[in-house]
C-alpha positions as a Markdown table, in Angstrom:
| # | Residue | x | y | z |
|---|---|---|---|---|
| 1 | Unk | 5.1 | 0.4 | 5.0 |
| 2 | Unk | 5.6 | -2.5 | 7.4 |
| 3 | Unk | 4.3 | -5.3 | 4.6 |
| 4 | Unk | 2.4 | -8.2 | 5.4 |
| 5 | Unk | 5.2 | -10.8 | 5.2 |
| 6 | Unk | 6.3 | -9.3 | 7.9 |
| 7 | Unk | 3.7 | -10.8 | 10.2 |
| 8 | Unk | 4.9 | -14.3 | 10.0 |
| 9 | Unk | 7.8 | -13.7 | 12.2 |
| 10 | Unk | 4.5 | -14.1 | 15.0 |
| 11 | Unk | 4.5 | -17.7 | 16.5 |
| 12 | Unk | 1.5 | -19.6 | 17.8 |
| 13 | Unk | 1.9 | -21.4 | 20.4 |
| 14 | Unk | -1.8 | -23.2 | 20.1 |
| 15 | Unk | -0.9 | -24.8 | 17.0 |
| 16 | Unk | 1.5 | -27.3 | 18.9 |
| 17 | Unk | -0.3 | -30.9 | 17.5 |
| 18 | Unk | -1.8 | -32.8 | 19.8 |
| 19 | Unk | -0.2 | -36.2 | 20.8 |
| 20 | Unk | -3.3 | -37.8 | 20.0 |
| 21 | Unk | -2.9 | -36.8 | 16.4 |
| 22 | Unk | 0.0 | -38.1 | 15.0 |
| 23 | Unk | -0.7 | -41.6 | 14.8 |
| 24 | Unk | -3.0 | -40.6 | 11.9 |
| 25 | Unk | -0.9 | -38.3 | 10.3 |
| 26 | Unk | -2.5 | -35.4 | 11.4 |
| 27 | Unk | 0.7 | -34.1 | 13.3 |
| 28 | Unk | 3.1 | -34.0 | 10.2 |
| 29 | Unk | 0.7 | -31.8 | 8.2 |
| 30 | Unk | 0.4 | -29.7 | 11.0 |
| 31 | Unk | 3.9 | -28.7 | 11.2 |
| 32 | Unk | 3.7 | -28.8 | 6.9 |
| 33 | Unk | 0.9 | -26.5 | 7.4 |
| 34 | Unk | 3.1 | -23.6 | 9.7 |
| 35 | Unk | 6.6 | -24.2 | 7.2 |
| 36 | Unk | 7.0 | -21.0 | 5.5 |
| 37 | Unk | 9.5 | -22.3 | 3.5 |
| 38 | Unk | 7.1 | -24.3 | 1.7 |
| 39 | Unk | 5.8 | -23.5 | -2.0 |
| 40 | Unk | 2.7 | -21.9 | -1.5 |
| 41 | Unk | 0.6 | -24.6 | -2.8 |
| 42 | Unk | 2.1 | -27.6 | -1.3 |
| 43 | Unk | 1.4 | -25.1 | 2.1 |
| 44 | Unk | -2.1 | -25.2 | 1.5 |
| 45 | Unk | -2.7 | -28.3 | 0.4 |
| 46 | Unk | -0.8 | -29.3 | 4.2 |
| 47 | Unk | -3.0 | -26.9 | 5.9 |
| 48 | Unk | -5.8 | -28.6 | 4.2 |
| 49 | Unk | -4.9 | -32.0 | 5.6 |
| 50 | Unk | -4.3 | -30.9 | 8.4 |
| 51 | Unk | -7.7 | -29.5 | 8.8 |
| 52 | Unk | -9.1 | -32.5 | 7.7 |
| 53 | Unk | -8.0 | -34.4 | 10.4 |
| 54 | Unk | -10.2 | -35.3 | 13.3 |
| 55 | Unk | -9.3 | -34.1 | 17.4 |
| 56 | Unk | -8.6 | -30.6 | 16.8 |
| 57 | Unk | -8.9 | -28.3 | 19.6 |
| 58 | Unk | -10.7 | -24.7 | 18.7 |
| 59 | Unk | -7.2 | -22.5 | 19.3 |
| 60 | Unk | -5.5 | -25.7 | 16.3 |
| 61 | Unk | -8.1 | -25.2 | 13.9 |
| 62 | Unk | -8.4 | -21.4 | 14.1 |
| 63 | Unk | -4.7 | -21.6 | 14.1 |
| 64 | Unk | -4.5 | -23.6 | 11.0 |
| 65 | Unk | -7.1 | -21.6 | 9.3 |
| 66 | Unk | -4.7 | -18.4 | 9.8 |
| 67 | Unk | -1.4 | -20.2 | 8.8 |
| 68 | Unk | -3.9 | -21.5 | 5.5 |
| 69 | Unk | -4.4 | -17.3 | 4.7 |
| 70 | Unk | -1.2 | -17.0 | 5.3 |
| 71 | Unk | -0.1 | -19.3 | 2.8 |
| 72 | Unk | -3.0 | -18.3 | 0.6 |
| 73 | Unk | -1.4 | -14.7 | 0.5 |
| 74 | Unk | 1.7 | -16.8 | -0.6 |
| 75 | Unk | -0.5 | -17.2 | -4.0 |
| 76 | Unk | -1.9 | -13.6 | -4.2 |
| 77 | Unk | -5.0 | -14.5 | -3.0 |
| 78 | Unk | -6.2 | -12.3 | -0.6 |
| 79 | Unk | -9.9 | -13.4 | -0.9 |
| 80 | Unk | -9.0 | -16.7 | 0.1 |
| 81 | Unk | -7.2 | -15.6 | 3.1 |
| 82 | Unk | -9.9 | -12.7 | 4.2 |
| 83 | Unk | -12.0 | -16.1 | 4.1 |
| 84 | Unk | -9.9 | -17.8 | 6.3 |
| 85 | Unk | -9.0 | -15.3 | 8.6 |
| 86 | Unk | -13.0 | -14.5 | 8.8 |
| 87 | Unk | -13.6 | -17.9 | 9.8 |
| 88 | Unk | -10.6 | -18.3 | 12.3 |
| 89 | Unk | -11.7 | -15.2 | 14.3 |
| 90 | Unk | -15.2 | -17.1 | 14.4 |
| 91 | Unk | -14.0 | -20.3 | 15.9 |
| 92 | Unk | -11.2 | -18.2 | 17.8 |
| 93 | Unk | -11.8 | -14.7 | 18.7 |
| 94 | Unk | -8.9 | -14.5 | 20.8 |
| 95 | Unk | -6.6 | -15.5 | 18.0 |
| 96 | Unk | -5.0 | -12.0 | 17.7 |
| 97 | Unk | -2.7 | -12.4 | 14.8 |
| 98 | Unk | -5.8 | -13.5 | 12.7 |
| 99 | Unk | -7.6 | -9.6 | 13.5 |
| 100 | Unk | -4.1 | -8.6 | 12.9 |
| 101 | Unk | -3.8 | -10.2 | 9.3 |
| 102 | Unk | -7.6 | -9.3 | 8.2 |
| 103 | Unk | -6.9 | -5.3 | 9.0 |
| 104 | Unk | -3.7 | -5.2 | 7.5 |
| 105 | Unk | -5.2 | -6.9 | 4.6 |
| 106 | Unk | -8.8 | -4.5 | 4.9 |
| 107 | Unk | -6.1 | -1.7 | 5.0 |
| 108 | Unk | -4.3 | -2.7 | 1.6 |
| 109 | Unk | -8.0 | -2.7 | -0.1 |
| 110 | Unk | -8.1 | 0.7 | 1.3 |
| 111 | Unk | -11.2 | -0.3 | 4.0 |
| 112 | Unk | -9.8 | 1.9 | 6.4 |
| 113 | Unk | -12.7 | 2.1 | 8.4 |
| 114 | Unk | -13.1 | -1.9 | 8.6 |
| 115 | Unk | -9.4 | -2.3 | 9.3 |
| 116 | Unk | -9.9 | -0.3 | 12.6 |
| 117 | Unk | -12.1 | -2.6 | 14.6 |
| 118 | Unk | -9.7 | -5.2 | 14.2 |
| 119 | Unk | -6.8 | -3.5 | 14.8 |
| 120 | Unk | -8.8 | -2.7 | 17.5 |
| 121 | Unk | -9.5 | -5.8 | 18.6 |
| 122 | Unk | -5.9 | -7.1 | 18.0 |
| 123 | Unk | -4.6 | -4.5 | 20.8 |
| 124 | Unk | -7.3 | -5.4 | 23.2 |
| 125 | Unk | -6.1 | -8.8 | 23.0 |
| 126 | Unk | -2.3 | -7.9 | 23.5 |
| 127 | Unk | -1.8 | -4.6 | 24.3 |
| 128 | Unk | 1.9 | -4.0 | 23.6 |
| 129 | Unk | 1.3 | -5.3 | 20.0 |
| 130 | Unk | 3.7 | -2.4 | 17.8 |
| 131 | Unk | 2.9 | -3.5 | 14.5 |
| 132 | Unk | -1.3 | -2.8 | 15.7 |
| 133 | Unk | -0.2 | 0.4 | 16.5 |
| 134 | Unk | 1.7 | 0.7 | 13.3 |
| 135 | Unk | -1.3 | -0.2 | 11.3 |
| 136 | Unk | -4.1 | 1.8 | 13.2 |
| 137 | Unk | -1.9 | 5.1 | 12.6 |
| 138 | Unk | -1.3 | 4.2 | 9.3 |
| 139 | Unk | -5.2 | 3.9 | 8.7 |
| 140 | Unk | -6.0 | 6.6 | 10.8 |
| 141 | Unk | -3.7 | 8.6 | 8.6 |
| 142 | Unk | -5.5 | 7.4 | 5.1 |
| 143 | Unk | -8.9 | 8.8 | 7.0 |
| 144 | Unk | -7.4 | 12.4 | 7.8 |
| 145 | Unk | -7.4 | 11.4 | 11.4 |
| 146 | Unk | -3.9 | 13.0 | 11.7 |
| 147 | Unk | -4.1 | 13.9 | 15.8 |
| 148 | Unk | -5.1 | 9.8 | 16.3 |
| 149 | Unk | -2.5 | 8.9 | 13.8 |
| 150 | Unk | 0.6 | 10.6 | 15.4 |
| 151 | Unk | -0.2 | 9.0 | 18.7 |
| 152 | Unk | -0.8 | 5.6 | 17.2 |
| 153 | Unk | 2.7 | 6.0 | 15.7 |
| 154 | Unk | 4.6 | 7.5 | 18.7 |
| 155 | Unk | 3.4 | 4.2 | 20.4 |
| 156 | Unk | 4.7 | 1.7 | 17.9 |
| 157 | Unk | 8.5 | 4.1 | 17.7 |
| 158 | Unk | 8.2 | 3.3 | 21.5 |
| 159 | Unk | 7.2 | -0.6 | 21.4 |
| 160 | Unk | 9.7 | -0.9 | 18.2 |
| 161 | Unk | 12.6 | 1.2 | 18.3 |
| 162 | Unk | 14.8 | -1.0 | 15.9 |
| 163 | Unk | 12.5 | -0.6 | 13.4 |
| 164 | Unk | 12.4 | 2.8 | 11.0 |
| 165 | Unk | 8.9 | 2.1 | 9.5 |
| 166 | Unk | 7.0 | 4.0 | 12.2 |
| 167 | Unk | 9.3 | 6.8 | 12.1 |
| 168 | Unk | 9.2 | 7.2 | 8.3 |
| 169 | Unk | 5.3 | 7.0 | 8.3 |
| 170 | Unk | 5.0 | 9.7 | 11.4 |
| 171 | Unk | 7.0 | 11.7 | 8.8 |
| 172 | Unk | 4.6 | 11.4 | 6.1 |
| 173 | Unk | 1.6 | 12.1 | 8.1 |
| 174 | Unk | 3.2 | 15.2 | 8.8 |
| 175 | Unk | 3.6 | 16.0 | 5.5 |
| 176 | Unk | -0.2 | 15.3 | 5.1 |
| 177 | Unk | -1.1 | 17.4 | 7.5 |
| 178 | Unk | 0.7 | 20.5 | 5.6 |
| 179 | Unk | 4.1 | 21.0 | 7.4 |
| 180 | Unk | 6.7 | 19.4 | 4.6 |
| 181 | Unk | 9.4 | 21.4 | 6.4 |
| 182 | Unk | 8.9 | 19.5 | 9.4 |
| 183 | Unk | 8.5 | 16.0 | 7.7 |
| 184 | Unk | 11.9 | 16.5 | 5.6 |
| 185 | Unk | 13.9 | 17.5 | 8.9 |
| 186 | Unk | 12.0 | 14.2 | 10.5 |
| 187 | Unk | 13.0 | 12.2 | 7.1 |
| 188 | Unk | 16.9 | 13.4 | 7.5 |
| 189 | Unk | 17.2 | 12.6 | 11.3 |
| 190 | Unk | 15.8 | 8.7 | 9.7 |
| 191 | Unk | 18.1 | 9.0 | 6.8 |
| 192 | Unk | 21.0 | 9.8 | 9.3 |
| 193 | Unk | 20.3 | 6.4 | 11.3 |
| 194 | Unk | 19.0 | 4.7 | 9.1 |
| 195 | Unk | 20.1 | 5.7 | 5.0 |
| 196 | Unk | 19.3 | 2.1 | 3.4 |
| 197 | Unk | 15.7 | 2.0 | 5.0 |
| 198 | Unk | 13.1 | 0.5 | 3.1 |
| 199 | Unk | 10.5 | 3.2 | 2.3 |
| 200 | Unk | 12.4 | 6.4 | 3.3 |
| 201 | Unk | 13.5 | 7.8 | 0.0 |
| 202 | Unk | 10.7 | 7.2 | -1.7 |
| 203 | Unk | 8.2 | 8.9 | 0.7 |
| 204 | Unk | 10.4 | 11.7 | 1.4 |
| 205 | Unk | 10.1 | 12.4 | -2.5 |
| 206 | Unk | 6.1 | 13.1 | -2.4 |
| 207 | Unk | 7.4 | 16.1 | 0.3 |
| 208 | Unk | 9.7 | 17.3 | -2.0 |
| 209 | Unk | 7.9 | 17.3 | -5.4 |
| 210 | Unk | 4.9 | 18.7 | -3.4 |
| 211 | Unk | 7.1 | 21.9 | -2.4 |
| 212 | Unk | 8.1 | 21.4 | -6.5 |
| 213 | Unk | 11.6 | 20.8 | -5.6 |
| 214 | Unk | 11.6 | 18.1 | -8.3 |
| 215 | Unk | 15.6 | 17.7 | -9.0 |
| 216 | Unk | 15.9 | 16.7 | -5.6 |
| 217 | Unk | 12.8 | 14.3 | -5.9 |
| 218 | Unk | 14.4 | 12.3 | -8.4 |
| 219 | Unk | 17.1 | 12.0 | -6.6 |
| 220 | Unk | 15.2 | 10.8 | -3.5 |
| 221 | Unk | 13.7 | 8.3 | -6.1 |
| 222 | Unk | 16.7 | 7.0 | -7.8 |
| 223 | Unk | 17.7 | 5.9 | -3.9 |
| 224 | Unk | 14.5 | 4.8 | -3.4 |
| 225 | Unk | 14.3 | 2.2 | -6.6 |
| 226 | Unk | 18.5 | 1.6 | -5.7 |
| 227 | Unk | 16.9 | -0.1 | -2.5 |
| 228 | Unk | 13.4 | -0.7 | -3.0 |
| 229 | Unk | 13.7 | -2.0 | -6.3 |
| 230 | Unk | 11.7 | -1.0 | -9.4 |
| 231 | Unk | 8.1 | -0.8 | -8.0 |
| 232 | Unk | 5.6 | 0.2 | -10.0 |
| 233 | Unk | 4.5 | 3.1 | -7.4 |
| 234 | Unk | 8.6 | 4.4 | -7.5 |
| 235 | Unk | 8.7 | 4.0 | -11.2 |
| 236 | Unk | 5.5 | 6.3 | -11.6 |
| 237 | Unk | 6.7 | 9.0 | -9.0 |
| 238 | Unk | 10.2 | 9.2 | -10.7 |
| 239 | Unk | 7.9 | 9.7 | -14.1 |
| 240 | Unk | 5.9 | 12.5 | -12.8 |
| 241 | Unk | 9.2 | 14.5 | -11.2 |
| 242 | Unk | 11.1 | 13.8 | -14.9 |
| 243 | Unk | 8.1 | 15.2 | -16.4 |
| 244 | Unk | 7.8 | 18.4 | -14.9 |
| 245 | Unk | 11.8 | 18.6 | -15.0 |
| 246 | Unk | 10.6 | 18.8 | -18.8 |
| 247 | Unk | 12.7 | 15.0 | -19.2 |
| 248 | Unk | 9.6 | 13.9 | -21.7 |
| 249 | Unk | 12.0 | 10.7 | -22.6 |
| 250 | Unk | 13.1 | 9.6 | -19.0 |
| 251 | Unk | 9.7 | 10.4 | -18.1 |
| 252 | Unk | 8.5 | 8.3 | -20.7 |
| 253 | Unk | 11.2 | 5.5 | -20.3 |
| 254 | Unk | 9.7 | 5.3 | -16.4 |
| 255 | Unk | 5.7 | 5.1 | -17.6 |
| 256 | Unk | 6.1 | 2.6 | -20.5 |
| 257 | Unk | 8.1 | 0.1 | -17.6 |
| 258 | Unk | 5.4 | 0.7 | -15.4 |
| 259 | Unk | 2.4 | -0.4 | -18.3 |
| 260 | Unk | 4.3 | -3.2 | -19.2 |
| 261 | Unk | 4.3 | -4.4 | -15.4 |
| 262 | Unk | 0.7 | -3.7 | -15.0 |
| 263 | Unk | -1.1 | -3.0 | -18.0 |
| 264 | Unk | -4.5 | -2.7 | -16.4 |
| 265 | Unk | -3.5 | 0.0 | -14.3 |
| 266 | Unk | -5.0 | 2.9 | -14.9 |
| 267 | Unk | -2.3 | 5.6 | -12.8 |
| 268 | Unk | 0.1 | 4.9 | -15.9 |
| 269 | Unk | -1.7 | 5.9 | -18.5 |
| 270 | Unk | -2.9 | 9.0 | -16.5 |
| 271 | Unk | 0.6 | 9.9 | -16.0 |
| 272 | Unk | 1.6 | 9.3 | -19.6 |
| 273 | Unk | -1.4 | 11.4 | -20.7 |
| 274 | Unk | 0.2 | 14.0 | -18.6 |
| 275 | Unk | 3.4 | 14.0 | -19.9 |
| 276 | Unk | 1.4 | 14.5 | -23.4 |
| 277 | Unk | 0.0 | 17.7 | -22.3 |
| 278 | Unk | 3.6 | 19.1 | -21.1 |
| 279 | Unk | 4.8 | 17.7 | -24.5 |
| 280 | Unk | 1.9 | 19.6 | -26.1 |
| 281 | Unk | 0.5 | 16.5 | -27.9 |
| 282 | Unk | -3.3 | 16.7 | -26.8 |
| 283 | Unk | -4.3 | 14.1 | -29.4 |
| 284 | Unk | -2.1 | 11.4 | -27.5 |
| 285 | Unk | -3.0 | 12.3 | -24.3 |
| 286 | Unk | -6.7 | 12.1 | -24.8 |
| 287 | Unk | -6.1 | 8.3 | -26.0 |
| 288 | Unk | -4.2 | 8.0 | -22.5 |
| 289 | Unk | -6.6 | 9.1 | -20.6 |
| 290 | Unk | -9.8 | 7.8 | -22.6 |
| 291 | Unk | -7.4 | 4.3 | -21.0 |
| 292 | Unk | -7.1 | 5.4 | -17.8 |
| 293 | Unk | -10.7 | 6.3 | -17.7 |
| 294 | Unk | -11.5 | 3.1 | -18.7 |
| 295 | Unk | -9.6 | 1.2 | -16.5 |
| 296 | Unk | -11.2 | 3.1 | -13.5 |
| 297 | Unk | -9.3 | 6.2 | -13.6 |
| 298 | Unk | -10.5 | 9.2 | -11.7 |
| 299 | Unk | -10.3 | 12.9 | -11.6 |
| 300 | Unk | -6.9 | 13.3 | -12.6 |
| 301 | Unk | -8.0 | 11.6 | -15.6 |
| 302 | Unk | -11.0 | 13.4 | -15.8 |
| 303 | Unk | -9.3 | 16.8 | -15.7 |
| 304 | Unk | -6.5 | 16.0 | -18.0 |
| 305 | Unk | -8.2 | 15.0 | -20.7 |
| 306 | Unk | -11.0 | 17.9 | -20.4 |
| 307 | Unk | -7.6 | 20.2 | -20.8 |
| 308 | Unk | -6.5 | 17.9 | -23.9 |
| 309 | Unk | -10.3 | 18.1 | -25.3 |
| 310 | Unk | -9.7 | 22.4 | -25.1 |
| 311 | Unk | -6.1 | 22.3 | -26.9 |
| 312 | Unk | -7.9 | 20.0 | -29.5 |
| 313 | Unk | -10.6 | 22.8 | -29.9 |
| 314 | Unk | -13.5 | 20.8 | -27.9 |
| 315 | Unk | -14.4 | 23.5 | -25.2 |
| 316 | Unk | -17.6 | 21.6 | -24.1 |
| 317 | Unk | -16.2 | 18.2 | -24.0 |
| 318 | Unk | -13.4 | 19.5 | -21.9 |
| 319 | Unk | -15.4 | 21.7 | -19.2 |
| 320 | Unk | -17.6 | 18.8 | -19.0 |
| 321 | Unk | -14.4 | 16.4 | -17.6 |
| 322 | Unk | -13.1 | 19.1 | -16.0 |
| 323 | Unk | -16.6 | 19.8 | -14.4 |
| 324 | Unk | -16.7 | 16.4 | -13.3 |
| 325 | Unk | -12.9 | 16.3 | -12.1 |
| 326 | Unk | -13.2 | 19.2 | -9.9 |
| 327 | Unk | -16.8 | 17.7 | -8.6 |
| 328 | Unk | -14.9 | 14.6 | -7.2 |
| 329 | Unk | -11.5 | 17.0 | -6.3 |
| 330 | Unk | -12.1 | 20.3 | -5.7 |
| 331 | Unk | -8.6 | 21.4 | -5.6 |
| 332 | Unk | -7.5 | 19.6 | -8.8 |
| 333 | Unk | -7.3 | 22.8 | -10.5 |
| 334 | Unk | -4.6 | 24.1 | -8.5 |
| 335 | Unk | -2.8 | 21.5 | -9.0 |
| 336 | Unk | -2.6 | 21.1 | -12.3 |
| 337 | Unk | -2.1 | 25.0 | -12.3 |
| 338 | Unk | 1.0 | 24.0 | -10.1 |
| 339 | Unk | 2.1 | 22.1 | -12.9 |
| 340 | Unk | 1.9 | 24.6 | -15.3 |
| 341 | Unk | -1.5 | 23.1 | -17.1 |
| 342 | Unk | -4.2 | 25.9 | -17.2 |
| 343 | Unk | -7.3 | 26.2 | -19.2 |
């Protein structure tokens, strides 16, 4: 995934100050405001002078107000910035970067369907935009729009052909759509070009344990944290590939880093409660998933625990969660039939 950082490499020419401004100071925060090497803070607090000051055009302020979310992300504060870009596109529509910023940032709180328009709008605005195109597949592909997605994708490969993101996500919309054989020959041609690229490895494993080769998926994986680092969403694949590799205490090892990273997250505790079941511990795995249920966790927590709730000799506790799990996901059972957990 192309990450949002990745946006600031897009200059704005409108945010140029105004030779009327700089008597009053006006000018220097201006250029303080658009310095990415800043702190985060001291960037806003610029950006906030900046827009303070009097004489600014329409194009500088809704340029300010974008380089202000932009900074704000710099803090992790994406409502700040959604307010920001939100108010730009009001004083600005034109400014494209700022329907740029507020999709990819609608698309990372999974609102697909609200990222589109402005991805839309973005590539109305400046039609050979690749990282629009990027986005829109991407989104596309989250709504099971795989047709739409694949051309969105072949568009940015065209208008970015230096850059492996595209090509890695066309592969894993084809793995979506069913054809994993066709997605890992697409992932090898990448891997040939391309063997360090940020992404690949990892995405390539969801193919691979899919099609249970799961040896080969922690492989992928321990490439995929050699390069990515160890993110929480790597850590947690490698956990569930160790797991059903029967590796309880890599598996574990891989969990336990995640919950100590993110202890509000209820995917870890899920997968540890899973990991209980293969162990054949039902006790501790209900008291991971009663967690991850109460974290937010959904029918894979449902459905584990109604399992646990059976081994532990409560039959109508469990069908109820697993009534409930297969409500939300009808083809959970199978799944966790794939993983060797049956009623």
């Amino acid at each position: 995934m192309i990450r949002l950082s990745r946006l600031c490499a897009i200059v704005i020419a409108a945010l140029a100050p105004a030779a009327g401004l700089a008597q009053d100071g006006a000018a220097e925060a201006i250029r303080a405001c658009g310095q990415r090497s800043l702190v985060p803070d001291a960037r806003v607090g610029a950006c906030d002078r900046a827009l303070a000051g009097s004489g600014l055009t329409a194009a500088q302020r809704a340029g300010l107000l974008w380089q202000r979310a932009e900074a704000h992300l710099g803090r992790r504060d994406s409502k700040a910035a959604l307010a920001d870009l939100d108010q730009a596109i009001a004083t600005d529509a034109k400014l494209y970067p700022a329907h740029l910023m507020r999709g990819m940032l609608r698309s990372e709180r999974r609102q697909f369907e609200a990222s589109l328009a402005d991805f839309d709008a973005a590539l109305r605005l400046k039609p050979d935009l690749g990282v629009a195109y990027y986005w829109r597949g991407s989104a596309l592909a989250q709504l099971g729009r795989y047709a739409a997605a694949l051309a969105d994708l072949d568009r940015a490969i065209e208008l970015m052909p230096g850059d492996p993101a595209p090509r890695i996500t066309r592969a894993g919309v084809i793995a979506e759509s069913g054809d994993c054989a066709s997605a890992l020959a697409a992932y090898d041609r990448i891997a040939a070009d391309t063997p360090r690229a940020p992404g690949l490895h990892f995405t390539r494993s969801r193919c691979l344990e899919t099609t249970n080769r799961h040896g080969e998926a922690v492989a992928a994986l321990d490439q995929a944290l050699a390069i990515d680092g160890p993110r929480p969403v790597i850590l947690l694949a490698r956990c569930l590939s160790l797991a059903l590799l029967d590796r309880f205490e890599a598996a574990l090892a891989d969990c336990n880093a995640v919950i100590r990273q993110l202890p509000d997250d209820p995917a870890a505790y899920d997968q540890r409660g899973l990991i209980r079941l293969r162990q054949g511990q039902p006790a501790e795995a209900i008291a991971d998933y009663d967690r991850a249920i109460a974290l937010g966790g959904g029918a894979y927590a449902y459905y584990g625990r109604g399992l646990a709730r059976m081994r532990r000799g409560d039959s109508g506790g469990g069908e109820a969660d697993m009534a409930r799990a297969r409500a939300a996901n009808p083809g959970i059972a199978a799944r966790f039939a794939n993983w060797g957990l049956k009623p």
